[in-house]
C-alpha positions as CSV (number, residue, x, y, z in Angstrom):
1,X,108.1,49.5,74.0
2,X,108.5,48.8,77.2
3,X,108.5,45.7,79.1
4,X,109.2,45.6,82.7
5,X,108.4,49.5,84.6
6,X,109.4,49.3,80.1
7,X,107.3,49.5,77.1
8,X,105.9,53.4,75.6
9,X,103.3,56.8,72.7
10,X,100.8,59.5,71.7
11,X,98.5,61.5,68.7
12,X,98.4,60.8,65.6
13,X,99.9,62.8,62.9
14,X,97.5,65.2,62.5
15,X,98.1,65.7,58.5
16,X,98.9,63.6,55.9
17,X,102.4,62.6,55.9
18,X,103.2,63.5,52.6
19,X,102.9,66.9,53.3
20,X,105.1,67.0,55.8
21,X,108.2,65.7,53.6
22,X,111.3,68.2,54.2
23,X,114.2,68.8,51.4
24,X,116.6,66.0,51.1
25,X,120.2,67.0,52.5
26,X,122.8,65.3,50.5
27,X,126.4,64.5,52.2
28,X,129.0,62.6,50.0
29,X,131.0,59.9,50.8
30,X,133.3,60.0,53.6
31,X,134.4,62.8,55.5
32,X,137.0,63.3,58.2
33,X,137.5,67.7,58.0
34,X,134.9,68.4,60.8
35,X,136.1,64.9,62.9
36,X,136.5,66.3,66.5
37,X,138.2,64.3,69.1
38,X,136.6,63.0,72.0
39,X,137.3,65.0,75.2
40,X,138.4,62.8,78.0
41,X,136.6,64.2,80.8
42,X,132.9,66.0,81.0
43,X,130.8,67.1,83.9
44,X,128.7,63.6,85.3
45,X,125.0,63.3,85.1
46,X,124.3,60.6,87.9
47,X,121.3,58.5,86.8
48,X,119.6,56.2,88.9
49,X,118.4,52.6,88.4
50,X,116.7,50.4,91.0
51,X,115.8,47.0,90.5
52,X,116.5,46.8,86.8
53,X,120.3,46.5,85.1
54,X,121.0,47.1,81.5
55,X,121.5,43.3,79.5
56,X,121.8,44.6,76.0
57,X,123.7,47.2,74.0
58,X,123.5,45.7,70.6
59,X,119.3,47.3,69.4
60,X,118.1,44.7,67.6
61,X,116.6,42.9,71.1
62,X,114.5,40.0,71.7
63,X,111.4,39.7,74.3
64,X,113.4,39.3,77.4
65,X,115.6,42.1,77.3
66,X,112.8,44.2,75.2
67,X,112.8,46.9,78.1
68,X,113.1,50.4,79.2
69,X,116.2,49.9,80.7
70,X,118.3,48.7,77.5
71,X,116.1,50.1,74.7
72,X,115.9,53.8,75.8
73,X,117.9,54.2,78.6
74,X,120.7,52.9,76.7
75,X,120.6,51.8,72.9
76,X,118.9,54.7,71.3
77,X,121.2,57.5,72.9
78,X,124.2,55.4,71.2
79,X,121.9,54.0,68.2
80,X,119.5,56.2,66.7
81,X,116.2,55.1,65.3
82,X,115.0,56.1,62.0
83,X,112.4,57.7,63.9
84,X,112.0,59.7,66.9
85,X,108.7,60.4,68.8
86,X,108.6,62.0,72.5
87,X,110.4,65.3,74.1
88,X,109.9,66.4,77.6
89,X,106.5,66.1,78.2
90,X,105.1,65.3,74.3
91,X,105.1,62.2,73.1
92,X,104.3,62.6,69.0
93,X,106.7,62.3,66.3
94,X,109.5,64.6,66.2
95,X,110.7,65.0,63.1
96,X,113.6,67.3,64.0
97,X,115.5,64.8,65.6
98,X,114.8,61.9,63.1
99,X,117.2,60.8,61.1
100,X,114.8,60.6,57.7
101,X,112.5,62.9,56.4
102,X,108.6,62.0,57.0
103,X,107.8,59.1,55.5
104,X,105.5,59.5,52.0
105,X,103.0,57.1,51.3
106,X,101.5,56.1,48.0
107,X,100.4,53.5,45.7
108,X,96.8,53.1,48.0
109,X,99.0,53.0,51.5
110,X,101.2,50.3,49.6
111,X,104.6,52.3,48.8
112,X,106.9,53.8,51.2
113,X,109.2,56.3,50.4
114,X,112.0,57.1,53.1
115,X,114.6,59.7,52.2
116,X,117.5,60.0,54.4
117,X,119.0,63.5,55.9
118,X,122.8,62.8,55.2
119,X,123.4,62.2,58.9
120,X,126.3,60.2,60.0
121,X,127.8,57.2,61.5
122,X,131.1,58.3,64.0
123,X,133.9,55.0,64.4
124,X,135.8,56.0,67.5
125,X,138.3,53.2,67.2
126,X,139.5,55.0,62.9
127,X,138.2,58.7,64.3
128,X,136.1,58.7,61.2
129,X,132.6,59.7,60.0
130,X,130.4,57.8,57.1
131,X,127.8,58.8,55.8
132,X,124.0,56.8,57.0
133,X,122.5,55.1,53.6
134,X,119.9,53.3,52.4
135,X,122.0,49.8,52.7
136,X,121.9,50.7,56.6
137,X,118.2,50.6,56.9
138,X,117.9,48.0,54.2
139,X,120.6,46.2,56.6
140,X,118.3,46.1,59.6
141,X,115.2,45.0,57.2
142,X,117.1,41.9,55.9
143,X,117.9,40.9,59.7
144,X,114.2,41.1,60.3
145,X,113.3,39.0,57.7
146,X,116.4,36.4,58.7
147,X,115.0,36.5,62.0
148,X,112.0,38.3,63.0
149,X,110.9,36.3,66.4
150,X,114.9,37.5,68.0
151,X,113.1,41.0,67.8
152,X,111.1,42.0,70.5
153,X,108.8,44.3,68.7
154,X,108.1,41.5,65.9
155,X,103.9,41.2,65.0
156,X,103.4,37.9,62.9
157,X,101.5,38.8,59.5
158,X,102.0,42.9,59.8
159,X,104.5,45.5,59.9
160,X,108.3,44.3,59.6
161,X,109.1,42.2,57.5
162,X,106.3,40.1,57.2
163,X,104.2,43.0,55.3
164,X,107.1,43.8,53.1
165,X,106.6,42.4,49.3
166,X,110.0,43.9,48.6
167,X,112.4,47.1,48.8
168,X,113.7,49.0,46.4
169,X,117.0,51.3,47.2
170,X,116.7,53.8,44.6
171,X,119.7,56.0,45.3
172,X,122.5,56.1,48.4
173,X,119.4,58.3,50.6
174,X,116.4,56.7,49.5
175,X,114.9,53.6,50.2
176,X,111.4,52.4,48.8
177,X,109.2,49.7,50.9
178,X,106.4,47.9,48.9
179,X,103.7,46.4,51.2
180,X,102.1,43.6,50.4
181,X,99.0,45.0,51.7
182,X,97.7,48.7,52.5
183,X,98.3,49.8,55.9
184,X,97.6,52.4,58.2
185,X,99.9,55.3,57.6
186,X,99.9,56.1,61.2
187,X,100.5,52.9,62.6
188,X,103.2,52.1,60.0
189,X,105.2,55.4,61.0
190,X,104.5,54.8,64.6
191,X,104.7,51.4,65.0
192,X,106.8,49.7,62.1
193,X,109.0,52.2,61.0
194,X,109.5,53.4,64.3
195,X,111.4,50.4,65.4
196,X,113.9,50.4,62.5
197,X,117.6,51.2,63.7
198,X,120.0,51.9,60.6
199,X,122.8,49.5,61.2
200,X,126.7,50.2,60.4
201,X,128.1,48.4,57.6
202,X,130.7,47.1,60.3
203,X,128.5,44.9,61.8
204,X,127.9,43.2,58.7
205,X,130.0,40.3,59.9
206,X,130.2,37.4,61.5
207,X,133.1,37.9,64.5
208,X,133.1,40.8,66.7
209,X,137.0,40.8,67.1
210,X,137.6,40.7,63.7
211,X,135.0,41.8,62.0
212,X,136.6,43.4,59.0
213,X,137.7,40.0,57.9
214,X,134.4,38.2,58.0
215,X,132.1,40.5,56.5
216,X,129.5,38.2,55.0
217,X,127.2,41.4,52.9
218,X,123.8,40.9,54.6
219,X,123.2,44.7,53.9
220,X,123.9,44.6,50.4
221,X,121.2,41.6,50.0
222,X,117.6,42.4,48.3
223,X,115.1,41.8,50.7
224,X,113.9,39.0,48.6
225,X,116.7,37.3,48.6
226,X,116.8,37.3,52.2
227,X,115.6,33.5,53.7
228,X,114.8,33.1,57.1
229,X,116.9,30.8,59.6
230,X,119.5,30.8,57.0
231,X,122.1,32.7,54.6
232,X,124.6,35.7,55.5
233,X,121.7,37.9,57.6
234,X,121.0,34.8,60.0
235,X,124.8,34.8,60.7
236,X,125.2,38.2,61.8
237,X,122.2,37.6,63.7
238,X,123.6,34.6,65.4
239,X,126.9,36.1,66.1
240,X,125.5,39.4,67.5
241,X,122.6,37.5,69.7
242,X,125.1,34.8,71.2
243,X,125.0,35.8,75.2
244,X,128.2,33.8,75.2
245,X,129.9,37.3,73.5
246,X,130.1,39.2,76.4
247,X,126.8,41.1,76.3
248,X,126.8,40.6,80.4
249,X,130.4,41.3,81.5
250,X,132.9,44.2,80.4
251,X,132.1,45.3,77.2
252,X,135.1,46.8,75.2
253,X,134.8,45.3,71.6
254,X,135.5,47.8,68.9
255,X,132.7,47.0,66.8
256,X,130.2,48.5,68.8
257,X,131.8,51.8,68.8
258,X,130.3,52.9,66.0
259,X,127.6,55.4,66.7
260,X,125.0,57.4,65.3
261,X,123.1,58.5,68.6
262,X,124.7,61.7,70.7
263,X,126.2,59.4,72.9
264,X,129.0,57.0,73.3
265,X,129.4,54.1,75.3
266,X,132.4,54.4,77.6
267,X,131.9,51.4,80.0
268,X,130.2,48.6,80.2
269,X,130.6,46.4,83.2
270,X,128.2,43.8,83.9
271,X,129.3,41.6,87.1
272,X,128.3,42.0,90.9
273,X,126.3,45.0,91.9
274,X,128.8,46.7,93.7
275,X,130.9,46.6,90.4
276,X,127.8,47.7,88.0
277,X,129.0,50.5,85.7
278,X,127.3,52.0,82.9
279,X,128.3,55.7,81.4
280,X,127.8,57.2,78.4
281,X,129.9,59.9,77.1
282,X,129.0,62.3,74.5
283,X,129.3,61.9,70.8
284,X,130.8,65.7,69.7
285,X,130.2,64.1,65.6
286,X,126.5,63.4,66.4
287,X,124.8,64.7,63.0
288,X,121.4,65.8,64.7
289,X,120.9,69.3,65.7
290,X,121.4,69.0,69.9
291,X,125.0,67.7,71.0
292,X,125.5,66.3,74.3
293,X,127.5,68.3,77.0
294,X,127.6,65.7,80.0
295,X,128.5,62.2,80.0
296,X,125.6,59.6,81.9
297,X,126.3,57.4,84.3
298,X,123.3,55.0,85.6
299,X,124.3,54.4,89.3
300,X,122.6,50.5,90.5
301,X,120.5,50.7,93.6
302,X,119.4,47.0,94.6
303,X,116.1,48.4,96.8
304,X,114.1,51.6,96.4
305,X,114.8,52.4,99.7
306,X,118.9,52.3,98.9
307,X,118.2,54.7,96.4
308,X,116.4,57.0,98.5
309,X,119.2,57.1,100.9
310,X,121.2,58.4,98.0
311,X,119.3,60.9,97.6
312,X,119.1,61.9,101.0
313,X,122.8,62.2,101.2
314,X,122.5,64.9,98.1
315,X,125.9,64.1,96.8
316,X,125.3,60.9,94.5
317,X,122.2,61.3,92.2
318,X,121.8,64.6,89.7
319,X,118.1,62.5,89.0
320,X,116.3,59.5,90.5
321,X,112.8,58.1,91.9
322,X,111.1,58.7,94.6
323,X,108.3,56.9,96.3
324,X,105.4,58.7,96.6
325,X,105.0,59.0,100.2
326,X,108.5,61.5,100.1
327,X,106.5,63.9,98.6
328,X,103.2,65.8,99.2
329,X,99.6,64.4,97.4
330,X,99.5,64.9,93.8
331,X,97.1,67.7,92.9
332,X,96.6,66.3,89.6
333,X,97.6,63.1,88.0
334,X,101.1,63.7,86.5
335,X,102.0,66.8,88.8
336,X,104.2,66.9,91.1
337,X,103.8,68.2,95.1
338,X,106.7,69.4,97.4
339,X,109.1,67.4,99.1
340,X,108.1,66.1,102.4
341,X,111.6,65.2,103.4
342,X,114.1,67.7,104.5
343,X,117.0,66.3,103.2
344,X,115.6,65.6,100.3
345,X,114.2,68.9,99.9
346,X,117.6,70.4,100.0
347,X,118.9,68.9,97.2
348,X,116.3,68.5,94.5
349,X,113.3,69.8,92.9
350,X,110.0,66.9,92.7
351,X,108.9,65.9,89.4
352,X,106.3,64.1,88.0
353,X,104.4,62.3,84.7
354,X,102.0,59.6,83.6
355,X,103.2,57.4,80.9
356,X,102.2,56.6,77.3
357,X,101.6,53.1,78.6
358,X,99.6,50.9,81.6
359,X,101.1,48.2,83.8
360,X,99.5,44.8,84.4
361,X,100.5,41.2,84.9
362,X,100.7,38.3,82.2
363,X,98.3,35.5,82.1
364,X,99.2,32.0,81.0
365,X,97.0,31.3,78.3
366,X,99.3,29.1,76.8
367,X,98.1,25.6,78.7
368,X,101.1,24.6,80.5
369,X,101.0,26.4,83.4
370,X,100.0,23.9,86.4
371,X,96.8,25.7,86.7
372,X,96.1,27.0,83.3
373,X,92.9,25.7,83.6
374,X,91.6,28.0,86.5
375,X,92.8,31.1,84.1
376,X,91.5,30.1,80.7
377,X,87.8,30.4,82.8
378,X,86.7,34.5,81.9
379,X,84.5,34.7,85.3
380,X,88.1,34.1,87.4
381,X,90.0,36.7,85.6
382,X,86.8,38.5,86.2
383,X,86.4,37.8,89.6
384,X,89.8,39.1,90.5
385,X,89.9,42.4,88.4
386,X,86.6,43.0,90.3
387,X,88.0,42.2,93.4
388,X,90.7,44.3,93.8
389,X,89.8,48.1,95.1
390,X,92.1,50.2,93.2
391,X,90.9,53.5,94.2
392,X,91.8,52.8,97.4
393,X,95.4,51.2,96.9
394,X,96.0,55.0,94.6
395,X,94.9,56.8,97.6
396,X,97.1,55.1,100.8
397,X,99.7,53.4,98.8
398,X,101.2,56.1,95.6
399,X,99.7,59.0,97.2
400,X,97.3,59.7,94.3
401,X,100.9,59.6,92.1
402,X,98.6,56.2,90.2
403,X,96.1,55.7,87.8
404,X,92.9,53.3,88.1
405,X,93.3,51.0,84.9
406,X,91.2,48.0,83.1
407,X,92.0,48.8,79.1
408,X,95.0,48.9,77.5
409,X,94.7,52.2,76.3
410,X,96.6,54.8,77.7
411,X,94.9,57.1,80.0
412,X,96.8,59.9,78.9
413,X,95.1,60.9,75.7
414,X,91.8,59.6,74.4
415,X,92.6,60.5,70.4
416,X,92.3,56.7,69.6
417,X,89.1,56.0,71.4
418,X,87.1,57.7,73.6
419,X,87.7,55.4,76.8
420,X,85.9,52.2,78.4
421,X,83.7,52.4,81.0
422,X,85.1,49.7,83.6
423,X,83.4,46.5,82.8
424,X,84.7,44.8,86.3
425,X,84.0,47.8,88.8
426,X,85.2,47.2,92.3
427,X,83.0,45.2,94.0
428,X,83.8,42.2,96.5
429,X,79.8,41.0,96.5
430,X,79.9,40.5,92.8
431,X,83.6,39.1,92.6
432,X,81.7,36.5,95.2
433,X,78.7,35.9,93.1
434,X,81.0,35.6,89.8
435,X,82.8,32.7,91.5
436,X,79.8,31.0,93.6
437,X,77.5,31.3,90.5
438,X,79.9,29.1,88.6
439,X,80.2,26.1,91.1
440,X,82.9,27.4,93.6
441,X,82.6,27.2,97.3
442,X,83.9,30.0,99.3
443,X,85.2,29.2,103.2
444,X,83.4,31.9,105.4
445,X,86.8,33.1,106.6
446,X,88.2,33.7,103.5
447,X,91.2,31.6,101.7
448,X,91.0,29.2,98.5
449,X,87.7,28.1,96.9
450,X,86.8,24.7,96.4
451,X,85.2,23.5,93.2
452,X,81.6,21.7,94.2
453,X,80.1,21.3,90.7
454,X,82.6,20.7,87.9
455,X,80.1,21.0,85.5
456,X,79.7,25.0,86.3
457,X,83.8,25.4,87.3
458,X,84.6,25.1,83.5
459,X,86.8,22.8,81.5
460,X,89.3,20.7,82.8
461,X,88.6,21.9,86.5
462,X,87.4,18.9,88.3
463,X,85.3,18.9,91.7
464,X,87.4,19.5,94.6
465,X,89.8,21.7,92.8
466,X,91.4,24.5,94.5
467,X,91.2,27.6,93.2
468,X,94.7,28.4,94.2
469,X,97.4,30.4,91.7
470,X,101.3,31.7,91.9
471,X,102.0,35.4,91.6
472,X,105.3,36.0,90.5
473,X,106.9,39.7,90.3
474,X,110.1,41.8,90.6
475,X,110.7,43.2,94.5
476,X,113.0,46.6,94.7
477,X,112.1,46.1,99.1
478,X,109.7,48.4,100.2
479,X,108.3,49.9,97.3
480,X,104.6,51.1,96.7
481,X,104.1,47.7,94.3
482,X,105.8,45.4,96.6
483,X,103.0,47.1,99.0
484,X,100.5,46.6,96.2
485,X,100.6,42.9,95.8
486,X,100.3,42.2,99.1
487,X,97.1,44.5,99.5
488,X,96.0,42.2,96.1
489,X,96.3,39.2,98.0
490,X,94.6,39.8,100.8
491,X,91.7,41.5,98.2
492,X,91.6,38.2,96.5
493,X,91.8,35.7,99.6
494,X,88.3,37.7,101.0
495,X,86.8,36.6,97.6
496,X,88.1,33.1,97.4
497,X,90.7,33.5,95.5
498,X,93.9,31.9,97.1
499,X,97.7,33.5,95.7
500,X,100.9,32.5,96.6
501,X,103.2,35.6,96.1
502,X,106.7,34.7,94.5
503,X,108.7,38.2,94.5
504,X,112.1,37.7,92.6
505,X,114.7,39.4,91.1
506,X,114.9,41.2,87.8
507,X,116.7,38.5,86.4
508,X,114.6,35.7,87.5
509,X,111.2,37.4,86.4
510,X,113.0,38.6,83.2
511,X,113.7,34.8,82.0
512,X,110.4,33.2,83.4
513,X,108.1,36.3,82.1
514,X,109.6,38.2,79.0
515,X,110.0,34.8,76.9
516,X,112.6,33.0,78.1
517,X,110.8,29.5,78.8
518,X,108.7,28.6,76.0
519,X,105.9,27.6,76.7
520,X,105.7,30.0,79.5
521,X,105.4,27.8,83.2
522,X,104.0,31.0,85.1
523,X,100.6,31.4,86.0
524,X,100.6,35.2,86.6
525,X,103.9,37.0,86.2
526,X,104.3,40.8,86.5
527,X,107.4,42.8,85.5
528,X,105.7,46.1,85.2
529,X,104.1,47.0,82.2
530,X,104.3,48.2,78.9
531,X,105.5,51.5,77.4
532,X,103.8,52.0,74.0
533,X,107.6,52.7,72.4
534,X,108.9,51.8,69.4
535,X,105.2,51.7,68.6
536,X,103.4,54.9,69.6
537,X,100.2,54.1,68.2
538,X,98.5,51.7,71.1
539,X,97.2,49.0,69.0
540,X,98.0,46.4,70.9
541,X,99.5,43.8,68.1
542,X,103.1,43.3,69.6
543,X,101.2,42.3,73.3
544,X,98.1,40.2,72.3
545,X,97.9,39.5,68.4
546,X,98.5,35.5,68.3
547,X,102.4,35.2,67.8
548,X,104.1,38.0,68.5
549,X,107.2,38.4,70.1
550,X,106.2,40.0,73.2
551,X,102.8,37.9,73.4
552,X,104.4,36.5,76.2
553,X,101.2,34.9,77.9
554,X,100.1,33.0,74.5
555,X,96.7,35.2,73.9
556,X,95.1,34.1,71.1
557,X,91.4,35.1,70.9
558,X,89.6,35.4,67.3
559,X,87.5,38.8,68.0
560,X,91.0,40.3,70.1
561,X,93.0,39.4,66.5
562,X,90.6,41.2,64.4
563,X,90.0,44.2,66.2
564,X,93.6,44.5,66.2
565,X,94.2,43.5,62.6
566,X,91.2,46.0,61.5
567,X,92.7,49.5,63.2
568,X,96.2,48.4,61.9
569,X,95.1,48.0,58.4
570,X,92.7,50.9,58.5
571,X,92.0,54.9,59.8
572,X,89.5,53.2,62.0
573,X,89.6,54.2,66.0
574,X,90.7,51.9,68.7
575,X,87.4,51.7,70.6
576,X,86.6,48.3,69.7
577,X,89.7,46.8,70.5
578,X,89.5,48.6,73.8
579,X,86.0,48.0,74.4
580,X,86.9,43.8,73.9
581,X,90.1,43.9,75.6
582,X,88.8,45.5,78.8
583,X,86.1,42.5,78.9
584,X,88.1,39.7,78.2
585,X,91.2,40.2,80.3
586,X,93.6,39.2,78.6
587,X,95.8,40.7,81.6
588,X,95.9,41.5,85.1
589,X,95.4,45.3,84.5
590,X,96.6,46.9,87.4
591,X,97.0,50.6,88.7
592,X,98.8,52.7,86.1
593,X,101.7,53.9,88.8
594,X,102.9,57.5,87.6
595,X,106.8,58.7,88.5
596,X,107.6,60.7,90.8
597,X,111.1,61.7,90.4
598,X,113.9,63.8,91.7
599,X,116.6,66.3,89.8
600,X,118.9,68.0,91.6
601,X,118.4,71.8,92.0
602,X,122.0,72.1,90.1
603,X,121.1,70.5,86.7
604,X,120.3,72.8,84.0
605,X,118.6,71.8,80.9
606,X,117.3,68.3,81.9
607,X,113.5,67.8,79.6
608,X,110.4,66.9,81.7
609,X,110.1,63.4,82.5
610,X,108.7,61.3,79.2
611,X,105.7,59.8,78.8
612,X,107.0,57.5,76.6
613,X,110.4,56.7,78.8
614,X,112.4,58.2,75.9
615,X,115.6,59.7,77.0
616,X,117.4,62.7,76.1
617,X,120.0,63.9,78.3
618,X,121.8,65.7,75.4
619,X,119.7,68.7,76.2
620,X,121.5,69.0,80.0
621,X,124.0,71.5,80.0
622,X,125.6,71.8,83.6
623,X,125.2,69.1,86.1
């Protein structure tokens, strides 16, 4: 999952699941004897953030704030998942740091059994453990079904909950998920089950200053008795997705201080950047096996280059980015070179990795975007993936820290498929021809086509049409994208291809692309990419399968669907799907921009950078 520089994944499990089913720990009831106070103070790990602000502490999340930022960076060290996948530099399932035992599949791929570890939920405000149970999993099940399009991870037809017949809670640690139909064990681990975050009991209500006197018992519903838009579940939905309940400003409500991750939240202030505060403190009754020694705080940077004068100075950030041209050519794609700048140098060691993921920009497919028409046509999309000369953009712009891309496959890891060759090589004669061939008349000078032959320009283009388009995308200043895009434009202007750029802000881009108009009014609209997590197995269903919740553009092609629907359902590979996809753009693919980052010489214990943007800073021991 990631949208915006957030989205996540990698392998499959290797071995049936079944087999890989641990002994169920059993702990009763309630239990205060091994409570430990909080301490007040703990050495500071100084994060950095540029460009992108967290939005969003409660984890179930819709489309627009479906990112990096608020999913990884900050829910899941508070709220664990049911399951984790990525460490360091892997990105497969961990089953160590999970907080159910493998999943076991039966009945034909139909039947789900999930057994819980015993792990436990900590209450700051009563200084009191419970125990994780089956109702808090069945919990975030019945919100699904309530109201599956406010997650952002929600697939119409497949996964959660639409692929759930019904559940079945057999005792307090074990839970039993019928499917209506067989699925992929792989995908359902990695991509459905993956997403599900056991809920507390307290936020089973429907006031968040009160909530012990409005509990309304959406956890203890059967799933079939769950209705959608409607009922107890839809309440606590509605009360816990109302923006008007402080979500962006301070954030001290009790009820959210219940946690099950190693970390705790200690402020949340949302107001004017110079005010921005985040930090996370550690959890000392997290249940899992690693227990967080420093607290987190994620210091805002407006600009990249802001946040490079941090790090120049030595004395603000224990980790950050870097752009690429602060550090020495990459010898291989995901390893890092030396500093090139001194004061940078003096302070930190370079790091770098690829991601489980690949960027691009959004296409309106949706027909109300003012020139919708231009963009349904294949040979455009064509023409300007063809146009654009990527190798050359990795070489002078990221410093060979970027990889070429035109699938939506990671390049990481070819376990799914074997890899496409590049229908739309660079090529500016042929981005010419694609365009010219199809009625369009290109000045000699370069600059916006004009439609000569309606007949060839395709539907709803009429003759004397510019073929002129808006490009709208998050700025940080002077970063290598911001540098990116404008090379792009001036690729696509030699081809005739006219594109007005619209750089914004986070928050701009975040309601026009990640689904807050509906229908969409863009007609291409970047924030960054996608990071297959929650949903390590790169399918492709929560980006282009018709519906879902992060299908922000509105694709909807029949061969894209069952390709899709096929590998989901089946052990079948991904080459298909990435075969089609690569040929029908149903994106902008763009370069697959690998991090270069920075950790201070002083920090001991941080993990390798994740593919998969999953954060674990409880494995940090001295700042």
């Amino acid at each position: 999952m990631r949208n915006g520089k957030v989205m996540r994944r990698v392998g499959t499990l290797g071995v049936a699941a079944a087999s890989l089913v641990t002994s169920l720990i059993i702990v009763a009831g309630e239990s205060n004897a091994a409570v430990v106070k909080p301490h007040t103070s703990y050495p500071t790990y100084n994060a950095a953030l540029v460009a992108s602000r967290q939005r969003e502490i409660w984890p179930y999340v819709d489309g627009s704030r479906f990112t990096v930022t608020n999913v990884s960076d900050t829910q899941q060290p508070m709220y664990r998942p049911l399951y984790w996948f990525g460490l360091g530099a892997s990105t497969t399932y961990q089953p160590a740091l999970s907080l159910a035992n493998t999943p076991v599949f039966s009945n034909g791929g139909k039947t789900v059994t999930i057994k819980l570890k015993g792990w436990n939920f900590y209450n700051e405000v009563t200084n009191k453990t419970e125990q994780i149970q089956a109702k808090n999993v069945e919990f975030w099940l019945n919100l699904a079904k309530a109201d599956p399009t406010g997650y952002g991870g929600y697939t119409p037809g497949y996964g959660i909950p639409d692929q759930i017949a019904s559940t079945k809670i057999v005792n307090t640690q074990e839970i039993q998920i019928n499917l209506k139909s067989a699925a992929n064990p792989n995908w359902f681990l990695y991509n459905a089950l993956a997403t599900v975050t056991p809920l507390p009991s307290e936020w089973d209500t429907t006031s968040l200053t009160d909530p012990t006197h409005h509990m309304v018992g959406c956890e203890n519903l059967a799933f079939t008795a769950v209705t959608a838009g409607s009922g107890p579940c839809d309440a606590v939905y509605q009360t816990f997705s109302d923006d008007t309940n402080n979500y962006a400003a301070d954030n001290t409500l009790d009820v959210f201080k219940v946690y099950s991750g190693p970390y705790m939240l200690s402020t949340y202030h949302y107001a004017a950047d110079s005010t921005y505060n985040v930090t996370l403190v550690p959890n000392p009754n997290y249940s899992g096996p690693v227990k967080a020694h420093v607290q987190v705080r994620f210091n805002y940077f407006g600009t990249t280059d802001a946040e490079v004068t941090a790090l120049e100075a030595g004395n603000v950030l224990s980790a950050g980015g870097a752009l690429p041209s602060l550090v020495s050519a990459a010898p291989t794609p995901g390893q890092a070179g030396t500093n090139l700048d001194g004061a940078i140098a003096a302070h930190y060691n370079a790091r770098s990795a690829g991601f489980w993921g690949f960027d691009y920009a959004y296409i309106n497919f949706s027909g109300h975007a003012v020139h919708n028409a231009l963009l349904k046509q294949q040979y455009i999309r064509a023409a300007m993936q063809q146009s654009v000369d990527q190798a050359s953009i990795i070489k002078k712009t990221y410093n060979n820290y970027a990889v070429p891309s035109c699938s939506p496959l990671p390049y990481l890891n070819d376990s799914f498929a074997k890899g496409v060759t590049c229908p739309y090589p660079y090529s500016v004669s042929k981005a010419k021809a694609l365009l010219t061939s199809h009625g369009w008349s290109i000045p000699s000078g370069g600059g916006a086509a004009t439609c000569t032959n309606a007949a060839k320009c395709g539907a709803g283009i009429a003759k004397g049409s510019k073929l002129n388009l808006t490009f709208e995308y998050v700025t940080s200043g002077t970063s290598p994208f911001d540098t990116t895009v404008a090379t792009e434009q001036s690729d696509w202007n030699a081809v005739g291809i006219g594109v007005t750029l619209d750089p914004t802000s986070d928050s701009t881009v975040s309601t026009d692309c990640l689904g807050g108009t509906t229908p969409p009014t863009f007609d291409i609209c970047e924030y960054g990419g996608w990071v297959y997590s929650p949903g390590a197995y790169p399918s492709g269903e929560q980006l282009f399968l018709n519906g879902a919740a992060s299908n922000v553009g509105f694709v909807n092609d029949k061969t894209m669907n069952a390709d899709i629907i096929k590998s989901i359902s089946s052990n079948t590979t991904l080459a298909a799907y990435d075969k089609y996809a690569a040929s029908y753009l149903p994106v902008f693919y763009q370069i697959s921009s690998l991090s270069v980052g920075e950790l201070a010489k002083t920090v001991v214990g941080a993990q390798p950078i994740n593919p998969i943007s999953d954060f674990n800073p409880e494995y940090i021991t001295a700042v």
